[in-house]
DRENNU-489994 format. One record per residue (C-alpha): residue number from 1; residue in one letter; z, y negated, x negated. Coordinates in steps of 0.05 Angstrom, whole numbers, plus 5000, padded with zeros to 4 digits. Layout:
BEGIN
<mitor NUM | zagu A | up Z | north Y | east X>
...
end
This chain:
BEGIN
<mitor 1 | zagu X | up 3266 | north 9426 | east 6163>
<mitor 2 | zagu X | up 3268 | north 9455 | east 6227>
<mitor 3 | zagu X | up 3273 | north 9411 | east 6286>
<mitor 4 | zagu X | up 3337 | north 9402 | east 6332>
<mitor 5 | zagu X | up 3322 | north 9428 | east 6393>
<mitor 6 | zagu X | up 3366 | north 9391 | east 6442>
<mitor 7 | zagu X | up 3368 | north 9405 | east 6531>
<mitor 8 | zagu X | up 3384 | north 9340 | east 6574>
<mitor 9 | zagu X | up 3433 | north 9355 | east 6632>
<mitor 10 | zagu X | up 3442 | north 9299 | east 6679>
<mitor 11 | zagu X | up 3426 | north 9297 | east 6751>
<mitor 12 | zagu X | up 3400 | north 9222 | east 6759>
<mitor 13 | zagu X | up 3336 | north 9221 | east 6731>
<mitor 14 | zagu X | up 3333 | north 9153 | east 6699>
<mitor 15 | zagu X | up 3395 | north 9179 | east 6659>
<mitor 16 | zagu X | up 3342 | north 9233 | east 6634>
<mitor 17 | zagu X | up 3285 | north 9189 | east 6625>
<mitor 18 | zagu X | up 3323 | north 9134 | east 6583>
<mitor 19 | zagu X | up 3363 | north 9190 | east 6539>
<mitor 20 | zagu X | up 3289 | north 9226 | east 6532>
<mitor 21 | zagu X | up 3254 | north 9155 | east 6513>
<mitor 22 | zagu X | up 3316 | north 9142 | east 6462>
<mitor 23 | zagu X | up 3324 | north 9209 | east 6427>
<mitor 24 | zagu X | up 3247 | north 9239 | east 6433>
<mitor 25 | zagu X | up 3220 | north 9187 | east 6375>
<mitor 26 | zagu X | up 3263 | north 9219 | east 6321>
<mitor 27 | zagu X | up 3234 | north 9264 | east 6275>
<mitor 28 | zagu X | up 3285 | north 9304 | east 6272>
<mitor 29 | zagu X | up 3295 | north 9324 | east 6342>
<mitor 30 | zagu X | up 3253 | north 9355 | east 6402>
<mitor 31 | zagu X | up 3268 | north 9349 | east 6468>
<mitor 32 | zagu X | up 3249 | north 9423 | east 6491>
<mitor 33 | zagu X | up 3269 | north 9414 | east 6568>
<mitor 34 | zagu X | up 3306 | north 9380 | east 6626>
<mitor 35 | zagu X | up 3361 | north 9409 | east 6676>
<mitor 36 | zagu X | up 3385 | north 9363 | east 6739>
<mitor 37 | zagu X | up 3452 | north 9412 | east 6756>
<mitor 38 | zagu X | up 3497 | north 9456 | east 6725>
<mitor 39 | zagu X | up 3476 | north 9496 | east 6762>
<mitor 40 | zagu X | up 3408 | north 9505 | east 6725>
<mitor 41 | zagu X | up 3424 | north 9505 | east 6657>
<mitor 42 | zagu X | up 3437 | north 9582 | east 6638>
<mitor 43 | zagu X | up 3360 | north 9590 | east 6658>
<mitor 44 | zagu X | up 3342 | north 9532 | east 6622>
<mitor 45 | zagu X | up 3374 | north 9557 | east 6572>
<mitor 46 | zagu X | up 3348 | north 9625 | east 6579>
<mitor 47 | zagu X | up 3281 | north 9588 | east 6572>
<mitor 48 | zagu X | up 3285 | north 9538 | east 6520>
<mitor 49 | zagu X | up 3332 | north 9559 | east 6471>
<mitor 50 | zagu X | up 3364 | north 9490 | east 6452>
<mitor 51 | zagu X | up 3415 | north 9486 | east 6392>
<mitor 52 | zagu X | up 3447 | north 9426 | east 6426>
<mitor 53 | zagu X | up 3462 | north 9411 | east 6501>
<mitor 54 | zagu X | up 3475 | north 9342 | east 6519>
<mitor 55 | zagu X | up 3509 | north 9356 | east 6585>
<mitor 56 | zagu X | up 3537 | north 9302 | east 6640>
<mitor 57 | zagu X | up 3608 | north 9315 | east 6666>
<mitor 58 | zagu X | up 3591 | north 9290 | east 6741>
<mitor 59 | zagu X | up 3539 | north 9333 | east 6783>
<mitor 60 | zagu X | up 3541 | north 9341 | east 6852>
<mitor 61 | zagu X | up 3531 | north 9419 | east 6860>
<mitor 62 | zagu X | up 3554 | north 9451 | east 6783>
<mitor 63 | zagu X | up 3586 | north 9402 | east 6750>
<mitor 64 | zagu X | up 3586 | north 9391 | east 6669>
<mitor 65 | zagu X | up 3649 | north 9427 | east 6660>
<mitor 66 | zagu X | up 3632 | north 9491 | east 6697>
<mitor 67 | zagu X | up 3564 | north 9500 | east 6655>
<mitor 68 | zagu X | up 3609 | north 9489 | east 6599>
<mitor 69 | zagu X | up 3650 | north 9546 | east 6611>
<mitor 70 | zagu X | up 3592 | north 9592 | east 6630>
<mitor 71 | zagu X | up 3559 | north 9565 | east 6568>
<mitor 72 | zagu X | up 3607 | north 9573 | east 6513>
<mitor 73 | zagu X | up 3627 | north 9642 | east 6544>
<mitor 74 | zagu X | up 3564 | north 9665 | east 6508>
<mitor 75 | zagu X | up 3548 | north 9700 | east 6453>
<mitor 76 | zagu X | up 3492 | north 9666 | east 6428>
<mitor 77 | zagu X | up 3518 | north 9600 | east 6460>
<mitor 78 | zagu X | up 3484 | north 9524 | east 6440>
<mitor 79 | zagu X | up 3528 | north 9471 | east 6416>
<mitor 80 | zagu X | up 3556 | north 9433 | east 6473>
<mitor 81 | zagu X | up 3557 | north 9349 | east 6484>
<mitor 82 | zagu X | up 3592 | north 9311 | east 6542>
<mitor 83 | zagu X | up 3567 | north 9255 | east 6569>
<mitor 84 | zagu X | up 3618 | north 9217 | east 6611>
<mitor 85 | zagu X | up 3636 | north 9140 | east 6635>
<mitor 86 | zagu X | up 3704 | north 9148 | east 6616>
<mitor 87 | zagu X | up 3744 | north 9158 | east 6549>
<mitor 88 | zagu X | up 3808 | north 9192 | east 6571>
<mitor 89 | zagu X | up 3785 | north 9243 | east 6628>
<mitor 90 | zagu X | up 3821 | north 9309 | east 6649>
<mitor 91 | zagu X | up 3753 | north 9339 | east 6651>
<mitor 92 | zagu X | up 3724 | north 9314 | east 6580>
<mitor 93 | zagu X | up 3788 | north 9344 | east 6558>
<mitor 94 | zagu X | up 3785 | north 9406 | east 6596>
<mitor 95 | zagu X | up 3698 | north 9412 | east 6573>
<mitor 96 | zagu X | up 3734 | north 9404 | east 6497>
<mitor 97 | zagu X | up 3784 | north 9454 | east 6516>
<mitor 98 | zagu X | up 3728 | north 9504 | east 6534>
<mitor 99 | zagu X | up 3690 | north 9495 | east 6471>
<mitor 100 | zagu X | up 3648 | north 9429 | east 6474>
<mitor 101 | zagu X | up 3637 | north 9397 | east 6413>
<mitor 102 | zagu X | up 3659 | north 9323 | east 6433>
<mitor 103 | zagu X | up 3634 | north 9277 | east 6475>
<mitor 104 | zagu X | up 3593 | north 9210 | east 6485>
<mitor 105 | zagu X | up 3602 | north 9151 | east 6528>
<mitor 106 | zagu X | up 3544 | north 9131 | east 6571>
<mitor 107 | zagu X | up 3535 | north 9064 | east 6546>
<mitor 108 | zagu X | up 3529 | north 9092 | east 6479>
<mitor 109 | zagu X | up 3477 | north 9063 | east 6427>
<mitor 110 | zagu X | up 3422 | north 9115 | east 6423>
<mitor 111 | zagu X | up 3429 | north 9113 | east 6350>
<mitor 112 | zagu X | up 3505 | north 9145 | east 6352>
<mitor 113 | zagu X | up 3478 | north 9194 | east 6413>
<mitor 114 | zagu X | up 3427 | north 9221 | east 6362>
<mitor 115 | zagu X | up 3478 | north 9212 | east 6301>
<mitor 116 | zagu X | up 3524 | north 9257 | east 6344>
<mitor 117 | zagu X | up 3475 | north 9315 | east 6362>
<mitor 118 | zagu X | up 3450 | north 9314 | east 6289>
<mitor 119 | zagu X | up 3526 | north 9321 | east 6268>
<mitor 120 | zagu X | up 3529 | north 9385 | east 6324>
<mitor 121 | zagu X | up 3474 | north 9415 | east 6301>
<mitor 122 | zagu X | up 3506 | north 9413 | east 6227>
<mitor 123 | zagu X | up 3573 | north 9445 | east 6248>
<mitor 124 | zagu X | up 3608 | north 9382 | east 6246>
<mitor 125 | zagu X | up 3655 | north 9354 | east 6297>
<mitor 126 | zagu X | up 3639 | north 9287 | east 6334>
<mitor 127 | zagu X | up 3708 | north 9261 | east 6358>
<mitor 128 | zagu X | up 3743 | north 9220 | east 6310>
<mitor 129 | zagu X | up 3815 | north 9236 | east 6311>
<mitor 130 | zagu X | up 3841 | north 9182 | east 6333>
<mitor 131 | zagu X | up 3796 | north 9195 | east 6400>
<mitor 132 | zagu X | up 3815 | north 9267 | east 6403>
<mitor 133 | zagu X | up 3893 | north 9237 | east 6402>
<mitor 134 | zagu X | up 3873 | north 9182 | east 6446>
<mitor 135 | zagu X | up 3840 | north 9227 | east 6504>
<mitor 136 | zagu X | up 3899 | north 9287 | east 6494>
<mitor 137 | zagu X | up 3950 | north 9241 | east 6505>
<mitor 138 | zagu X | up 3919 | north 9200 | east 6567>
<mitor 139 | zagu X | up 3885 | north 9257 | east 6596>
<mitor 140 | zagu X | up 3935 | north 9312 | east 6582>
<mitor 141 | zagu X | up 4000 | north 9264 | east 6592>
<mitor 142 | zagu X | up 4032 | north 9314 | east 6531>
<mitor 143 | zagu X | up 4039 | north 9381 | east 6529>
<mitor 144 | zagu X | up 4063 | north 9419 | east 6593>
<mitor 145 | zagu X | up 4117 | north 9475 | east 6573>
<mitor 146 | zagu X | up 4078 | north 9532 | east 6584>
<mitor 147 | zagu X | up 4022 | north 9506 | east 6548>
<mitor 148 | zagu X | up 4060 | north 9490 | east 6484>
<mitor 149 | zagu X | up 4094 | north 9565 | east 6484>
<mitor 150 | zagu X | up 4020 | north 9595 | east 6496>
<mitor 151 | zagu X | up 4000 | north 9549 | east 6433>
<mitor 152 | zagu X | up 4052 | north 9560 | east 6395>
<mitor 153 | zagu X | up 4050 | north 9641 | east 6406>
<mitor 154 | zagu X | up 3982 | north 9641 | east 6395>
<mitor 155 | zagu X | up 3996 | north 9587 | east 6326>
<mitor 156 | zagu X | up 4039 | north 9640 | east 6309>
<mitor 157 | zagu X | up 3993 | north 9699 | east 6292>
<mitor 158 | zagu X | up 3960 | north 9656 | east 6229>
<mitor 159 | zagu X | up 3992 | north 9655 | east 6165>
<mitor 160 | zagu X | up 4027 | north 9598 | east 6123>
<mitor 161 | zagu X | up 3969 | north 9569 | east 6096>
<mitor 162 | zagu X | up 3926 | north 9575 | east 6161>
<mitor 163 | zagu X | up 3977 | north 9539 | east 6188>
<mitor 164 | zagu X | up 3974 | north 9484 | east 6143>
<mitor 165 | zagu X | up 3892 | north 9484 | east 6143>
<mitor 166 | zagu X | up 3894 | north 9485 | east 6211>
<mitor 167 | zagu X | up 3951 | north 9424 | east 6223>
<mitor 168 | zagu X | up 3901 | north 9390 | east 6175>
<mitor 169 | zagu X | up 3844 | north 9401 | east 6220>
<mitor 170 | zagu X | up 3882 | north 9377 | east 6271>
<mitor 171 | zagu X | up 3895 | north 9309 | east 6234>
<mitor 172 | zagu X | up 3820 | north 9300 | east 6233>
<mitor 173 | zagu X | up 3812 | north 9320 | east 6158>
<mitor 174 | zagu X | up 3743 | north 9342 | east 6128>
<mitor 175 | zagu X | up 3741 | north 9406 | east 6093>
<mitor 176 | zagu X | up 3741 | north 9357 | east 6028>
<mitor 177 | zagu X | up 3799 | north 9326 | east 6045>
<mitor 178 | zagu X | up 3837 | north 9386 | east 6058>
<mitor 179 | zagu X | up 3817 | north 9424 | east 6000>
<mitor 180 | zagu X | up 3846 | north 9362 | east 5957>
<mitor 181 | zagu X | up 3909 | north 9361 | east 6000>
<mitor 182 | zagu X | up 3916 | north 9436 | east 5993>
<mitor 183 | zagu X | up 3901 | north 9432 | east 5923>
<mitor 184 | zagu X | up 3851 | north 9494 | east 5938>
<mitor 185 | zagu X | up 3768 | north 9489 | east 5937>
<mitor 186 | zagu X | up 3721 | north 9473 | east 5996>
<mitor 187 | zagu X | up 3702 | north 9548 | east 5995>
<mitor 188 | zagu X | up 3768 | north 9571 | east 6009>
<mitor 189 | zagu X | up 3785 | north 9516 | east 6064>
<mitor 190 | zagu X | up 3727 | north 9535 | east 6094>
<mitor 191 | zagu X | up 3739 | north 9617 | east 6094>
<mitor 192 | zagu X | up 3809 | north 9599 | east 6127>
<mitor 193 | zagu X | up 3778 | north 9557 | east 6176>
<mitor 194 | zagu X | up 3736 | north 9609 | east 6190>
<mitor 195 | zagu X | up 3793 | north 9657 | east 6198>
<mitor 196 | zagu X | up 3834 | north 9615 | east 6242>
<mitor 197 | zagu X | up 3772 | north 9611 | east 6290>
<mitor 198 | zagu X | up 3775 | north 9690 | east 6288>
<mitor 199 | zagu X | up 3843 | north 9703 | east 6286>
<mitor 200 | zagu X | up 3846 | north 9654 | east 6358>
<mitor 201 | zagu X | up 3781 | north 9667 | east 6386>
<mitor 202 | zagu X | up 3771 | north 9587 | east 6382>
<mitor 203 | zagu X | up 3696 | north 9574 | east 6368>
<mitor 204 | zagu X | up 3699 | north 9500 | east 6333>
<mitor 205 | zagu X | up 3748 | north 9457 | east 6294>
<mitor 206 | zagu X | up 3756 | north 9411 | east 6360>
<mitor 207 | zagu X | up 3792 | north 9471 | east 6402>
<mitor 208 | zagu X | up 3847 | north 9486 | east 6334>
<mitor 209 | zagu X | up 3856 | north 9405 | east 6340>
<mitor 210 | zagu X | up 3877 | north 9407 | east 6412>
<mitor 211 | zagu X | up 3920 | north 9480 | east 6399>
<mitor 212 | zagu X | up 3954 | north 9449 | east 6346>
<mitor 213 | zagu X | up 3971 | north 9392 | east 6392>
<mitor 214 | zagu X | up 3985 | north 9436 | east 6444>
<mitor 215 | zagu X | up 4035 | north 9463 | east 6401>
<mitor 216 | zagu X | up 4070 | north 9407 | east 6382>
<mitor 217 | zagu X | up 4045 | north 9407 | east 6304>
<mitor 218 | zagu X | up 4020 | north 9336 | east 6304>
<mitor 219 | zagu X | up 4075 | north 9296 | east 6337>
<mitor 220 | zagu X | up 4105 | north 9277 | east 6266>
<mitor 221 | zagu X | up 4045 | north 9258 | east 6239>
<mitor 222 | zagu X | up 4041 | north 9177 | east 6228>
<mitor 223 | zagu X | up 3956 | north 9192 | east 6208>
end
């Protein structure tokens, strides 16, 4: 098995050093390089070719959310982590928004950081979804108007049973659950998952959760 290449954004270097320490022992995973701004990571990027980026929210010149954006905006764009010192934050929720994968606490065990980029690196989202709820609804303080008629215009080009895969999705269930939900196989959840990604340029199952908030799909839902 090929190793999980994985970049470490964070400008204070102790942050670095213990997150390199922690993650470089497993087997698994290889460290392949080091960026201290936002502002550096499309070259080290460029230069290492990481599958994962584990990418601090707070830097003083480019901040997390910013190389984010520039990163996800790619075509052959890495999966995306956020490391942040807060659960419900504007700009974890805006780095989600943009395509970021989830995000970690700080102070979390090294065991769940790694468990997290290992779950990236598979496809797999890392918020639970009862944190996804939790941060849209302290962060985001509901649905604006305008947002929720963009979402649900945007909801609306997907058919029926996109709809309901992708309201699933939103509820946090696996491709597993769904299918027995849906009464249809994993193959075919996962083609229309697939679809709704294309049909709404969204490039992970975390951005059709927060749409299908956005649109107001989940507020009946006692999951």
């Amino acid at each position: 098995m090929t190793a999980i290449r994985l970049l470490l954004v964070d400008d204070d270097p102790l942050v670095r050093a213990g997150l390199s320490f922690m993650l470089g022992g497993a087997d698994d995973l290889e460290i392949v390089g080091e960026a201290a701004d936002g502002g550096e990571v499309a070259a080290a990027v460029d230069r290492t070719r990481p599958d994962v980026v584990l990418m601090d929210i707070r830097m003083p010149t480019v901040d997390g959310l910013a190389a984010t954006e520039g990163l996800r905006a790619r075509a052959d764009a890495p999966e995306v982590i956020v490391l942040t010192t807060f659960h419900a934050d504007e700009q974890v929720l805006r780095a989600l928004r943009a395509g970021a994968a989830g995000f970690v606490l700080k102070d979390t065990p090294p065991a769940q950081i790694l468990d997290a980029v290992r779950r990236v690196a598979a496809g797999d989202p890392v918020l639970s979804p009862a944190v996804t709820r939790q941060l849209m609804e302290h962060a985001a303080g509901g649905a604006p108007d305008t947002r929720r008629t963009r979402a649900r215009a945007r909801i609306a080009a997907l058919n029926d049973r996109e709809r309901e895969v992708a309201v699933a999705v939103g509820r946090g269930r696996s491709n597993a659950e769904i299918a027995a939900d849906l009464f249809m196989s994993v193959a075919t959840v996962k083609t229309h998952v697939s679809r709704i990604l294309s049909k709404l340029t969204l490039n992970n199952r975390v951005q059709i959760a927060l749409l299908t908030y956005d649109a107001g799909l989940l507020e009946h839902d006692d999951h």
